[in-house]
Structures are given as C-alpha cells and as structure tokens.
C-alpha positions as CSV (number, residue, x, y, z in Angstrom):
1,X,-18.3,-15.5,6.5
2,X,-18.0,-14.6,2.5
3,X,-18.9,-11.2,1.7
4,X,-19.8,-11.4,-2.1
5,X,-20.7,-7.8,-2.4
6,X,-17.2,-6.1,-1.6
7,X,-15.9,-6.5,-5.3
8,X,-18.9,-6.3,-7.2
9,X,-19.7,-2.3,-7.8
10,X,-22.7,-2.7,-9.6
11,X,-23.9,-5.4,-6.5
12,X,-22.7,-2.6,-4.1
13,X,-24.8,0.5,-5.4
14,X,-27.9,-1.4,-6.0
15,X,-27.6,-2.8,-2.4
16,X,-27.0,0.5,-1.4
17,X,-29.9,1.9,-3.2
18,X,-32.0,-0.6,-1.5
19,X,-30.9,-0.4,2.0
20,X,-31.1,3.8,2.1
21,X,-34.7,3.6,0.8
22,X,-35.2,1.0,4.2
23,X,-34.0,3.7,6.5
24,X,-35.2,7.2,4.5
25,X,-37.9,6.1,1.6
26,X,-37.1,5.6,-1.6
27,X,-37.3,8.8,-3.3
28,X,-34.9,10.4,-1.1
29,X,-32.5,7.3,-0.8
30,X,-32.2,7.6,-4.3
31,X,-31.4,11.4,-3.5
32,X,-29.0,10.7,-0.6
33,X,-27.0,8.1,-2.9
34,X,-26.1,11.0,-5.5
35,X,-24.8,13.0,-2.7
36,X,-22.6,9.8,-1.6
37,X,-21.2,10.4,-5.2
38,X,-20.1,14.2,-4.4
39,X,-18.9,13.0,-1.5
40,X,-16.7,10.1,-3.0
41,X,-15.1,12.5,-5.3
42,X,-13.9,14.9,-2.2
43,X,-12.1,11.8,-0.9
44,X,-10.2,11.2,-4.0
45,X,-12.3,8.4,-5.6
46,X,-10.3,5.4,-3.5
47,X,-12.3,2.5,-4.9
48,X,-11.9,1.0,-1.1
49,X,-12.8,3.5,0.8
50,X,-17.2,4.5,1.0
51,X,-17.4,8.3,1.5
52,X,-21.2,6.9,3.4
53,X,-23.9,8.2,2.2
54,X,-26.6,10.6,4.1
55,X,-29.2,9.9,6.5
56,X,-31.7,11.6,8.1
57,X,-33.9,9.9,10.9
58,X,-34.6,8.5,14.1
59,X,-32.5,5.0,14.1
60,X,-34.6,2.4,14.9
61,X,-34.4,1.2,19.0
62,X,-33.6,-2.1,19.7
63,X,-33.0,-3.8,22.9
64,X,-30.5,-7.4,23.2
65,X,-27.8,-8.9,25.0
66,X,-24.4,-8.2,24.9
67,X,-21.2,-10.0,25.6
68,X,-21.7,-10.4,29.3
69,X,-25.0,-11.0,29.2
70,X,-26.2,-7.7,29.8
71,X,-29.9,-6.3,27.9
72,X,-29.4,-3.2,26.4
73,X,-31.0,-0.5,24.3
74,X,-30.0,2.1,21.8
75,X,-31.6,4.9,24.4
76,X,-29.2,4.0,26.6
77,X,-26.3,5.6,24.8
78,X,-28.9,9.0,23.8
79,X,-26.5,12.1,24.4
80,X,-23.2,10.3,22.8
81,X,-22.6,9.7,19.3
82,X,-22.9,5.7,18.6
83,X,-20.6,4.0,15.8
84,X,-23.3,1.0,15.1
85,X,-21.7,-1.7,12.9
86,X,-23.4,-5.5,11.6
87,X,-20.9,-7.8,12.5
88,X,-20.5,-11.7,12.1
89,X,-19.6,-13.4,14.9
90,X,-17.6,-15.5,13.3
91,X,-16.2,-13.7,10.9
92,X,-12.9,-13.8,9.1
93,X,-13.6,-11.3,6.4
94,X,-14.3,-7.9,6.2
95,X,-15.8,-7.6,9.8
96,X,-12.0,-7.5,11.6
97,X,-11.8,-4.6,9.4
98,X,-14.4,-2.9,10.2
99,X,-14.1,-3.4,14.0
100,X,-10.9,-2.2,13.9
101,X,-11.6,1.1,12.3
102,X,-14.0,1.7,14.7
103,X,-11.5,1.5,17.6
104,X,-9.1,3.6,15.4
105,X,-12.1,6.2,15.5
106,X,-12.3,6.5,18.9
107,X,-8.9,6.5,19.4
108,X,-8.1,9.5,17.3
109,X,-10.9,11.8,19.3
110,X,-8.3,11.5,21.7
111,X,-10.1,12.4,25.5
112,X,-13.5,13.1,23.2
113,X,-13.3,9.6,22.4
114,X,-15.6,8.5,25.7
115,X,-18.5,10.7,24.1
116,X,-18.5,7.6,21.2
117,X,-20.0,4.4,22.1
118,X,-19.0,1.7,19.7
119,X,-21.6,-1.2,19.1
120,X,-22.0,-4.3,16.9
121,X,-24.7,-6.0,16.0
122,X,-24.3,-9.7,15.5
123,X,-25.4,-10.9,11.4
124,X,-24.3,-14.6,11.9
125,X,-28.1,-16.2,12.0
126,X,-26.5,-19.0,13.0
127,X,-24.2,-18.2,15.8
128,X,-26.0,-16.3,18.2
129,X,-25.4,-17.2,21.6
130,X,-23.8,-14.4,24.2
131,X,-21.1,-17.0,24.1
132,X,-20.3,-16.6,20.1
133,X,-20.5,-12.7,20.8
134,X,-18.2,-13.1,23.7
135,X,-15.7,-15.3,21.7
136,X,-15.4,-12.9,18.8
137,X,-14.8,-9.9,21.3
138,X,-12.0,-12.0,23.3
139,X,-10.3,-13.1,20.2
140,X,-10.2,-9.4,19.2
141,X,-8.9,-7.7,22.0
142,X,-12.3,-6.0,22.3
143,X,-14.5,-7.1,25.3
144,X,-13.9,-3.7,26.7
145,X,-13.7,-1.5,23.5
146,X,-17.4,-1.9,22.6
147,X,-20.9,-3.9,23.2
148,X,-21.5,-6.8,20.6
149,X,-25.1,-7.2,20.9
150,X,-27.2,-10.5,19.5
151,X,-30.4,-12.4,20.2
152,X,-32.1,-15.1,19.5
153,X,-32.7,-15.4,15.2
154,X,-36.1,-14.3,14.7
155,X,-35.4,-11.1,17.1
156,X,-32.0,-10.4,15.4
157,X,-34.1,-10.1,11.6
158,X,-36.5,-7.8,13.3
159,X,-33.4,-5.3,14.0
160,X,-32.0,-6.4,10.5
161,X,-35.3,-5.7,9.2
162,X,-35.3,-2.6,10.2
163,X,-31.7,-1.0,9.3
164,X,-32.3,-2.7,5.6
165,X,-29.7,-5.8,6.7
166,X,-30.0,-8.9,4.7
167,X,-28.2,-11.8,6.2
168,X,-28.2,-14.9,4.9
169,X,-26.9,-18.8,4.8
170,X,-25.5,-19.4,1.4
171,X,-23.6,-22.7,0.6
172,X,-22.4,-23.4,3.9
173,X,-21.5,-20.1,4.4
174,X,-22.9,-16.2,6.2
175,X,-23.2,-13.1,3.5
176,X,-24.8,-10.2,5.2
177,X,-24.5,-6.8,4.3
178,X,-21.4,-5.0,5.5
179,X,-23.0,-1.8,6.9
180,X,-22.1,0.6,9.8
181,X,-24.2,3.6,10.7
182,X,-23.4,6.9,12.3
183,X,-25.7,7.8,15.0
184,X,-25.7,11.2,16.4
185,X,-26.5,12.2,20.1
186,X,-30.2,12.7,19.5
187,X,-30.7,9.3,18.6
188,X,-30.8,10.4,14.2
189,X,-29.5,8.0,11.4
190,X,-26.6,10.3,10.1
191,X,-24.3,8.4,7.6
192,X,-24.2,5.2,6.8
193,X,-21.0,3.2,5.0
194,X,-20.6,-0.2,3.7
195,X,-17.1,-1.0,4.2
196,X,-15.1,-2.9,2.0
197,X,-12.1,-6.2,1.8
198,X,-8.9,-3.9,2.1
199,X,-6.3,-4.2,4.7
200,X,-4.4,-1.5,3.9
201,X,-7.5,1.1,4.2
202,X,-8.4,0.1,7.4
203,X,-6.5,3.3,9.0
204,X,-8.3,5.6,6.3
205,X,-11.6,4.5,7.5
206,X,-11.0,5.1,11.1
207,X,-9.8,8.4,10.2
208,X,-13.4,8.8,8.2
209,X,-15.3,7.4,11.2
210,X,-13.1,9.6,13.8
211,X,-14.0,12.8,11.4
212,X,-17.5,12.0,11.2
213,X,-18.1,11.7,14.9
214,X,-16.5,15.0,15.6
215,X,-18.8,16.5,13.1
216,X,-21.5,15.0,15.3
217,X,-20.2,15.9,18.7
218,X,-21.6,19.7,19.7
219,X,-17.9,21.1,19.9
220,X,-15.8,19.3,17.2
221,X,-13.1,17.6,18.9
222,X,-10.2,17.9,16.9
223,X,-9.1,14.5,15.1
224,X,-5.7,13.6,15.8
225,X,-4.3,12.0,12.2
226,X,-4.0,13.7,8.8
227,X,-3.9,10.7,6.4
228,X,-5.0,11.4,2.7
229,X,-7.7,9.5,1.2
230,X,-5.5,8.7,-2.1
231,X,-6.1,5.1,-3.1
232,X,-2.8,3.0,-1.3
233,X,-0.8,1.0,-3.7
234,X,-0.9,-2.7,-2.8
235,X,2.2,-4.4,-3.0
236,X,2.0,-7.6,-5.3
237,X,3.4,-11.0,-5.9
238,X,5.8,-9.4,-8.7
239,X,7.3,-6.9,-6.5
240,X,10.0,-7.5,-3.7
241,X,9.9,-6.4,-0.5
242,X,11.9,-7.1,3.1
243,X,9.2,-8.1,5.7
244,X,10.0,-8.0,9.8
245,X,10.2,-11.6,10.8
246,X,8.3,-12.5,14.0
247,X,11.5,-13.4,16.3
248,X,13.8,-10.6,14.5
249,X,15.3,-10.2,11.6
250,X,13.7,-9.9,8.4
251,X,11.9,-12.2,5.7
252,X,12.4,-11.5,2.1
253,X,8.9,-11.8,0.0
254,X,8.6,-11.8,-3.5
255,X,9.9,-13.5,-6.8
256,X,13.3,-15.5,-6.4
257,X,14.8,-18.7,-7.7
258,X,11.8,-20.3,-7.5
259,X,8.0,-20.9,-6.8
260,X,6.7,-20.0,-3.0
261,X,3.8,-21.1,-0.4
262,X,2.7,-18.3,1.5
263,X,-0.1,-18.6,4.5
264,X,-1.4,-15.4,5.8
265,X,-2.7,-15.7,8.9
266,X,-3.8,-13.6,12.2
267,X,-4.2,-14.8,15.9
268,X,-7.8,-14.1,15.7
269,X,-8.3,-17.0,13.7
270,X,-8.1,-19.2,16.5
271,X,-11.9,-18.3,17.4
272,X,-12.9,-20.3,14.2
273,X,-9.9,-22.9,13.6
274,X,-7.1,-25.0,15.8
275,X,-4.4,-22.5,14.4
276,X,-2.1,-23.4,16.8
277,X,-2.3,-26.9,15.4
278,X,-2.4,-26.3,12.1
279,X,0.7,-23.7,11.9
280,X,2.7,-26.5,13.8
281,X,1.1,-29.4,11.3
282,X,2.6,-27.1,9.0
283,X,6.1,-28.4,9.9
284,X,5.4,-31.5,8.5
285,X,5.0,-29.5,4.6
286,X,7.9,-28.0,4.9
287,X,9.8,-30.6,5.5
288,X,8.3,-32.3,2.8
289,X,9.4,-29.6,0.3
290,X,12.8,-30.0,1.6
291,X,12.5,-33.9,0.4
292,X,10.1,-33.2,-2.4
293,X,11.2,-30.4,-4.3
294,X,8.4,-28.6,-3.3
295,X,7.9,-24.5,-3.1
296,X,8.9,-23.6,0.4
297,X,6.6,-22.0,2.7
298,X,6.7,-18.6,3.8
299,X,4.1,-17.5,6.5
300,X,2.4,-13.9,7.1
301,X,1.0,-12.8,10.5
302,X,-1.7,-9.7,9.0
303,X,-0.6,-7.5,11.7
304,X,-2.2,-4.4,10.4
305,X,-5.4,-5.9,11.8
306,X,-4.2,-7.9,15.1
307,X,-5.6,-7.0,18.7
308,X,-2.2,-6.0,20.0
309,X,1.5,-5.5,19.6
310,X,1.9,-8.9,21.3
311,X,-0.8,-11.4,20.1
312,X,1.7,-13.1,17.7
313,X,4.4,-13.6,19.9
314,X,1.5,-14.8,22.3
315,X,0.2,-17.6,19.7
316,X,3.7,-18.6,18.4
317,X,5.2,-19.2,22.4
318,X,2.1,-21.1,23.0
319,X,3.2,-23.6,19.9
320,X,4.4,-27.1,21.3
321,X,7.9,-26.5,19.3
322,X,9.2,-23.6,17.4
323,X,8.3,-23.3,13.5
324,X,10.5,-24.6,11.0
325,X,9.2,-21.6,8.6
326,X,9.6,-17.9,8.9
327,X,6.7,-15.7,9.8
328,X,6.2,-12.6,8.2
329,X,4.3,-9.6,9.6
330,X,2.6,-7.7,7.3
331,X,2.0,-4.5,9.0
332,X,0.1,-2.3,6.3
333,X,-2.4,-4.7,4.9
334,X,-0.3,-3.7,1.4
335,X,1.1,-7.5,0.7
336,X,-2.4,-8.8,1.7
337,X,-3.9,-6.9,-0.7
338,X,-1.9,-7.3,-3.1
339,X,-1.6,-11.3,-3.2
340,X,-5.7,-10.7,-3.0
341,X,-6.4,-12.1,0.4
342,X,-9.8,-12.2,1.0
343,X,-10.7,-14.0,4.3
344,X,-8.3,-15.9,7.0
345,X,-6.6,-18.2,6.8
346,X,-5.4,-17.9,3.6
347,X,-2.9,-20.0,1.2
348,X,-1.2,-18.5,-1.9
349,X,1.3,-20.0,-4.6
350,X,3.4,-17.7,-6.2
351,X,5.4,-18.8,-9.0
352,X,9.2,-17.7,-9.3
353,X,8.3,-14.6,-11.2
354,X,5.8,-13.1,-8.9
355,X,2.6,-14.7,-10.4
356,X,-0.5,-15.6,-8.5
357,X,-0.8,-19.9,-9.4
358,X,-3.7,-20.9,-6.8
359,X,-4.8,-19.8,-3.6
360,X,-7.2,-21.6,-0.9
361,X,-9.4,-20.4,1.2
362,X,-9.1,-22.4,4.2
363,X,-11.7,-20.9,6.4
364,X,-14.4,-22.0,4.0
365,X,-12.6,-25.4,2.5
366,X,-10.6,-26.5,5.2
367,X,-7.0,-26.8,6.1
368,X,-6.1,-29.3,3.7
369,X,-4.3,-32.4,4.5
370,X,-0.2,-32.8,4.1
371,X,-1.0,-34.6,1.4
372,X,-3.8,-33.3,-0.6
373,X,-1.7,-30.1,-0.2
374,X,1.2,-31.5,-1.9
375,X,-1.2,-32.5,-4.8
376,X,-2.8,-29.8,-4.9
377,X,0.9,-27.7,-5.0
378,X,2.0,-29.7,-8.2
379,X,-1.1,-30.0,-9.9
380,X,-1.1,-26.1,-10.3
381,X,2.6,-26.0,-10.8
382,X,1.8,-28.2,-13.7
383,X,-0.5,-26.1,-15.2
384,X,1.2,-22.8,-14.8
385,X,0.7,-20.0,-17.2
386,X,3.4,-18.7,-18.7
387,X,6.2,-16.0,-16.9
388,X,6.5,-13.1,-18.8
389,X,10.2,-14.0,-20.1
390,X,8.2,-17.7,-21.0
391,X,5.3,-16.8,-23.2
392,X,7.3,-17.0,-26.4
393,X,7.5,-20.4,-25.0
394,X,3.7,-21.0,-24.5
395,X,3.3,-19.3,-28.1
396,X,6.0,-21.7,-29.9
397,X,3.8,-24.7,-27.8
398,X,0.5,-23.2,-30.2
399,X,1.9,-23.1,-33.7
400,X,0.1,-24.7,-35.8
401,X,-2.8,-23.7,-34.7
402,X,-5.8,-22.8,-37.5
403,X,-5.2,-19.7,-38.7
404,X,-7.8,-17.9,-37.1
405,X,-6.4,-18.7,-33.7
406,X,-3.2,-18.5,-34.7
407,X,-3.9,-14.7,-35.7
408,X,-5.1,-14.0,-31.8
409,X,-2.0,-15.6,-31.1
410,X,-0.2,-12.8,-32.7
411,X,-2.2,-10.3,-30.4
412,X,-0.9,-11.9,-27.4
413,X,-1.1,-9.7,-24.2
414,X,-1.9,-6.5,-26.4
415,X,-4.9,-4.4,-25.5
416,X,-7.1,-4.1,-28.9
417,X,-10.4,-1.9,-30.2
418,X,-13.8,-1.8,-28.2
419,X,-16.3,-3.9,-27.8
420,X,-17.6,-3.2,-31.3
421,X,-14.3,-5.1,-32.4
422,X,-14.6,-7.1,-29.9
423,X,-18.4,-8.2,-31.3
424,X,-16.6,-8.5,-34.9
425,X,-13.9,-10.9,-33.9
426,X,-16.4,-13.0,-32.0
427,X,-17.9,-13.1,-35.5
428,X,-15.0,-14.0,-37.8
429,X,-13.8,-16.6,-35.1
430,X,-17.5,-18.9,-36.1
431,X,-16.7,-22.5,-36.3
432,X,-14.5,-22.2,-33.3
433,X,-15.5,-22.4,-29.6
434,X,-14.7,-19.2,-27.8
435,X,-14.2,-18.1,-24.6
436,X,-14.2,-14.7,-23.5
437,X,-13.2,-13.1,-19.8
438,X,-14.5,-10.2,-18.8
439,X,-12.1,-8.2,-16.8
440,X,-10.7,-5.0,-15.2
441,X,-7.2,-4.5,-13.6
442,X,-9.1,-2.7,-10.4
443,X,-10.8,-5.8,-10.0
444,X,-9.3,-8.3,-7.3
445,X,-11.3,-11.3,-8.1
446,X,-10.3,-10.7,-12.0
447,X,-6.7,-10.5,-10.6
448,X,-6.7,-13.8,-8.8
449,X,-8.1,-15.9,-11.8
450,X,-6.2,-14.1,-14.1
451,X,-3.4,-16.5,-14.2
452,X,-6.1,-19.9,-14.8
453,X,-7.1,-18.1,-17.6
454,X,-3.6,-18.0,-19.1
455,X,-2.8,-21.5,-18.5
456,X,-5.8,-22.4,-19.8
457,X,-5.6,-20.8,-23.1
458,X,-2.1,-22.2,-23.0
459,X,-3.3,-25.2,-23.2
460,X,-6.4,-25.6,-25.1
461,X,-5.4,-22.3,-27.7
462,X,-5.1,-24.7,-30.7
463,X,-8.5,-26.1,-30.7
464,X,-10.8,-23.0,-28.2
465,X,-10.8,-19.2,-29.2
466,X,-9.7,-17.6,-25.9
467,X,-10.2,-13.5,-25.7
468,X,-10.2,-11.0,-22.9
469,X,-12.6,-8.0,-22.6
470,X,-11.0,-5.5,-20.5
471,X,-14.4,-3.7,-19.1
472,X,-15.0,-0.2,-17.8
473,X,-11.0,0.3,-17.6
474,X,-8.3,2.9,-18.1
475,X,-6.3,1.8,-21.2
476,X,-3.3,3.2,-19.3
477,X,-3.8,0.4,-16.2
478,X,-5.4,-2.6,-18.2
479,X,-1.8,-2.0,-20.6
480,X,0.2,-2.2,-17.4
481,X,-1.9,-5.1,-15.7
482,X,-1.3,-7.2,-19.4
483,X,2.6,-6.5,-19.3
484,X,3.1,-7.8,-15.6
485,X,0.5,-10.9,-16.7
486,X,1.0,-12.1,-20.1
487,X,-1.0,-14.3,-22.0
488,X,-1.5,-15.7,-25.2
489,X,-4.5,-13.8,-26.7
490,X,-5.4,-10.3,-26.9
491,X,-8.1,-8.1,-24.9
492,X,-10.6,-5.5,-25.9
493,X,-11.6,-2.6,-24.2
494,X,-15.6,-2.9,-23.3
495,X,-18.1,-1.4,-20.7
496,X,-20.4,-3.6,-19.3
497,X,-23.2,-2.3,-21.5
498,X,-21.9,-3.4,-24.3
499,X,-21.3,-7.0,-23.3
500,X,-24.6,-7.5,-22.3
501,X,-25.8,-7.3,-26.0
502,X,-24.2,-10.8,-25.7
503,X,-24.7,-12.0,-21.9
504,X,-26.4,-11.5,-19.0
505,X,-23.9,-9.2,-16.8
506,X,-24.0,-9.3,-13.0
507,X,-20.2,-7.8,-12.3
508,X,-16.8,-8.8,-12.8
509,X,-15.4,-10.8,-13.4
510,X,-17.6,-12.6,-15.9
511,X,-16.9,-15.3,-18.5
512,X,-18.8,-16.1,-21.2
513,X,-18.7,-19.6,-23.6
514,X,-19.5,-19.2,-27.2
515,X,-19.9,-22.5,-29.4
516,X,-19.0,-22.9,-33.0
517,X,-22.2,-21.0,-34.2
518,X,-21.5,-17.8,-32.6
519,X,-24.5,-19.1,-29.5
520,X,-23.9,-18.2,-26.1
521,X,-24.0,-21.7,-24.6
522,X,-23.2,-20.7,-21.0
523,X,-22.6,-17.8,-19.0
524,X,-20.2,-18.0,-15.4
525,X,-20.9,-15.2,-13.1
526,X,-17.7,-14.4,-10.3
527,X,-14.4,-15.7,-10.1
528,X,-12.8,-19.3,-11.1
529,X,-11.0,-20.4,-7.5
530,X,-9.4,-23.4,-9.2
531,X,-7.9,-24.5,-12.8
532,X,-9.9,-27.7,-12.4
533,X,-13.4,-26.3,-12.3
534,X,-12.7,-23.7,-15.8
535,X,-10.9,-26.8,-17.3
536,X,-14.2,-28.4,-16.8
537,X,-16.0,-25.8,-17.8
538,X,-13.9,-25.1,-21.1
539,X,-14.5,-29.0,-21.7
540,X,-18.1,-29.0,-21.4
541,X,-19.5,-25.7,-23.4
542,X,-16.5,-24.9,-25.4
543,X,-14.4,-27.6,-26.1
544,X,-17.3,-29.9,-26.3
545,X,-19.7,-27.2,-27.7
C-alpha cells in the first residue's frame, strides 16, 4: 500500500478539508480545521504528529465481518469509547503505525483500557476476504487486541462513503486515506486524525490517542506516560550510531571506510512476501560483495513497530541456516526515519560519507534478483554525487563550463535571495536549459532524491543550468541540510506561491524543466526514485530542449 498524502501538506489539508465537511458539513469542517491549527500549536507544531481535528456527530453505523467471521455493528460497542481506524490489509506503510498506536493507547489507560474498543476498518478494495483481515491481524500480534472488520467491495465504499474515505487502485498499488476517528460512548464522531509515515512518533501518537480517550471516558482515567510532543530528531545516514545486534552484541551504522547496503525489514512482512527466503537468498549478495568489491550489507529489524519482544528471534530461528550479515534492531523508528524508509521491505545505499545513493522499495518493485542487484549497486555507485570533502572535485570536473553556468558553479551549496532572484536568474541563464528542484529540508521525499539531483548536475552542469529552490523553509535548516549535502549549484529561498508564477505546484518536491527560451517545457510532480528516470528526463526536455 503507498500512501501518497503523508508528505504532501498542501495534499493533506485539502484532503482534510474534504473529509470533515463528509462527516460535519462544509461550513463547519472548514471551522473545525482552524481549531485543528490551535490545537497543533499546543502540541509543539511536530510536523509528524496531527493534533485531530474536531467532530461533532453521530458516527455513521455499519455492520461487517471481522477476523473470525463474526458480523458486527458499531452499536455494539455503545457505552465504550471506540478507537476506529481505516486500515489496509495488506499494508506495509503507515497502517503498522497506526495499529500500533492504538494498542499503545489502550495500554496506557492502564485497567480503564477495557472501556476502549479498538476497530479497523479494512481500505484494501482488493483484498477483502475475512481471510486477508485474519492474516494482517496474525502477522501483527493482534487477533485479540482489536476487530478488523471488511466486506465485500461495494459494501466496504458504502462505510467509506460515509466517513469521507477514498480508496483507491493506483498503478498496481492501494492509496486510501489514512484516517482514525475517536468515537465517544454515545455513539458521537469526536476527533478525527490522519496519521502520518514516522516510526519514531508512533509512541507520541498513542500517548495522543490514550489522552483523548480519557477525555472521553466519564471519569478521566489517568494516562500513564508523560512524553513531550517536541518533533524527535531522526538519526541519518551521516551520523553514527551503535545498534543492538539481533544475537547480541552490537552493529555499528553509519559512514565508515566505505559505501553500505542496508535492508530494513520487520517480521510482519511475511504476510505480503517470502521473507524468510529472501533474507536467506540474501547470503548469496553478500558473498558476492566479498568477491566483488561490492558495499556490504547491513540488515535492520524496525523493532519500534514489531508485535513482540520475540518475533525477530522467531523469524531468524526459523531460517534454514544462520545469516551471513548482521541484523540491526532499530528500536526508535529514529534510523528509519532518518534513511527515509517509507514502506517494508526496504533497500538503502549509503555511500562512505553518510549519503543517501539509491533506495528500493521492494514491496512495490520486487526483491530484486542477485544479479540485477549487483547492477543496480554499481550503476548508482557510478553516478554518485559528490561527498562533501569531494565536491571541489565534481567542481574541477565543470570548468570550462560557459560562463553563465560556470557563475552558478561558484554558488555551489550556498543558500541565495528569494524567489524574486530566483525569477531573475532564470532570466539571465536564456539560451541554456534549466532545471530547477523545488525543495525543503523537512521534506522526506526532497531528502531521498536529493543526492540524484547532485549527481546529475554533476554530470550534465557544463551544458544544463541546474538550481535549487528551497520552498517555504527556515534559512537556518535549509543552510544546515546544504552543508551535510553539497552540490554544485546554488538554491533560493521560495514559497510555493511564488513558484507557481512559473509552474503548476502540487507539493514537494517539484521539478521544473526550462528550455533555452525561458519556456516551461515540462513539469514533474513527487519525488525521482531512480537516477535513470531524471537522466531521462534531463535528456528529453532540458538537454534536448
């Protein structure tokens, strides 16, 4: 399941928007959103963390099966206070999350937690058999902790229908909208959240759930954590840190001597992939970097999100023979974060520095084969944007260039003007091809392509204009992001009104292809996944423009 609201804001409020004026009317959804806002300020503005925003009427009733078969209603659980989530029954995103917060929520009402029921309703249009509801609740430890309910398809988009749900098929994969609902013991809509792709927030939003089910319970049961809401810091590729290593020990993660494979994993995703056959197939690639000078790999269970304290050594005894790898456990969701892991499985290269040089996600493309791994390894490798101690190298490879480029060139990695400037340069750069990224250092997507963007420039900088426009930013963060990620051309600071005087802008990131004239010739919307397909694109409307 893809989720491709969860780092678009702009996607997020206008979905949010849209889905209060479902459940309240429009005029006082529109209301109820501007309290969300007071709200998200009380909890310190964490960009990963939804305050929820207010409701105020009877939740729609529904009655389907749940993972033993069983009919149920919503009336049946009148008198307790019911944590309602849309779930995917196959999903390997943001749902885990959200699941687990909900069991953390119960959890911290202590005894008052058996006045919460927990329910799921199943958003895969695709898998909905008691058997797919089953399978995600085994695979999660939770065939006891809650209902998952589902239906046949044209019953489930009734229910959808009515809690403002849209769930869809797109490309091969589910998108639905990622909201839970707080329903009090009268049967009310009370708050509704859309929760977000963290890991390491996951314990913040149980505490939010636990606190707003005691505000919902007649006496207020006390809720037994006391975490703040400040943002977490995610711990990236650049930084080093000593992980416990399933088996003892510890695993070192970070930059070293040279570049790394990393595959972060959890036992869960057995319910949609062979794991156990792929992590021991595995064996076979690192051997292969032994032989082949290959990065070695380094694997990471995302215990911050598994069913229990055992479920890793469960899977890895299971294995025909022992791994020849280490396996990491990643207990705060922190290093997933920070490498920008965004469904399971998940592959990442790191360079020796700490930089982010391609990543795979396997659910939705497939474990790839030993070979087209390897490949795939080198070919990014090859085109791998400069280290910070190695862009004077990237900028001795571009002189020569026309003067024009040659004076962004001398910006390198410096954070320039506003978008007023940024407008002017576009200007005095006419008779080149141009290519400008639209970016912002909170952004996770922008992160990830980041580095494809720096190759590429790297590489094409002599003939292609390349410039960054750092939008709706701090100077003080998009200055620290450029430091640990250097590239050969300079950014501006922008807001996303200004940029779209030039483009069409949906979110970030965004990239936009000028041609020699100054004409917009071709607008991306989202993130680059791979060098290949921005190399193409940089051939087609800006090289070849």
């Amino acid at each position: 399941m893809t989720n491709k609201i969860a780092n678009k804001p702009w996607a997020v409020i206008a979905l949010l928007v849209a889905l209060v004026a479902v459940v309240l009317g429009a005029t006082e959804g529109v209301s109820a959103l501007v309290r969300s806002s007071n709200s998200a300020a009380a909890l310190e503005r964490n960009p990963y963390l939804d305050p929820g925003t207010q409701l105020h009427r009877r939740a729609p009733d529904f009655t389907l099966s749940d993972q033993f078969g069983r009919r149920l209603s919503l009336t049946t659980y009148r008198g307790k206070v019911v944590i309602l989530a849309f779930v995917d029954s196959r999903c390997t995103t943001i749902c885990p999350l959200t699941t687990n917060s909900m069991v953390q929520a119960r959890r911290l009402l202590g005894g008052a937690g058996s006045r919460v029921a927990l329910l799921g309703i199943n958003a895969n249009p695709t898998a909905t058999k008691v058997s797919d509801v089953r399978a995600y609740s085994l695979a999660h430890g939770m065939m006891r902790q809650w209902r998952f309910l589902t239906a046949p398809p044209a019953a489930l988009r009734r229910v959808w229908a009515r809690y403002g749900i849209a769930a869809e098929v797109e490309h091969g994969q589910i998108d639905h909208t990622p909201a839970l609902f707080a329903i009090d013991p009268k049967g009310l809509l009370r708050r509704v959240y859309l929760t977000q792709m963290s890991y390491a927030t996951v314990g913040q939003a149980g505490q939010l759930l636990a606190q707003e089910a005691s505000r919902l319970l007649p006496d207020h049961p006390p809720v037994l954590a006391r975490l703040s809401y400040q943002p977490i810091p995610s711990i990236k590729p650049d930084a080093t840190i000593a992980l416990p290593r399933a088996g003892g020990g510890t695993v070192r993660v970070g930059p070293g001597p040279s570049p790394r494979l990393y595959l972060f994993f959890a036992s869960w995703d057995s319910e949609v992939t062979n794991l156990a056959a792929h992590l021991d197939d595995l064996n076979r690639y690192q051997r292969a970097a032994a032989r082949d000078r290959l990065p070695a790999l380094t694997a990471v269970d995302e215990g911050s999100v598994e069913p229990s304290a055992h479920a890793l050594s469960q899977l890895l005894g299971a294995l025909p023979k022992p791994l020849s790898y280490p396996v990491a456990i990643d207990r705060s969701g922190r290093v997933a974060d920070g490498y920008g892991v965004q469904d399971e499985p998940w592959l990442v290269l790191t360079s020796a520095g700490g930089q982010i040089l391609w990543y795979s996600d396997v659910s939705t493309s497939a474990w790839p084969a030993l070979a087209r791994l390897a490949s795939r390894v080198r070919g990014a490798l090859s085109h791998a944007p400069p280290e910070a101690a190695g862009l004077s190298s990237a900028l001795k490879q571009l002189r020569g260039s026309p003067p024009p480029l040659a004076a962004l060139h001398r910006e390198a990695g410096q954070l320039l003007g506003s978008g007023s400037s940024l407008s002017g340069e576009i200007r005095s750069l006419r008779g080149y091809p141009a290519v400008i990224n639209a970016w912002a250092s909170w952004c996770t997507p922008c992160q990830q392509e980041f580095g494809l963007f720096a190759a590429a420039a790297a590489r094409f900088g002599r003939r292609v204009a390349f410039l960054g426009a750092d939008t709706d930013d701090s100077a003080g963060a998009a200055q620290a992001f450029l430091r640990k990620h250097p590239v050969t051309y300079p950014s501006y600071q922008t807001t996303v009104g200004s940029l779209r005087s030039m483009a069409a802008m949906v979110g970030l990131p965004t990239t936009i292809f000028i041609g020699p004239t100054g004409k917009v010739l071709y607008v991306h919307s989202g993130q680059y996944v791979s060098e290949g397909t921005l190399e193409q694109d940089i051939q087609s409307f800006a090289h070849g423009g």
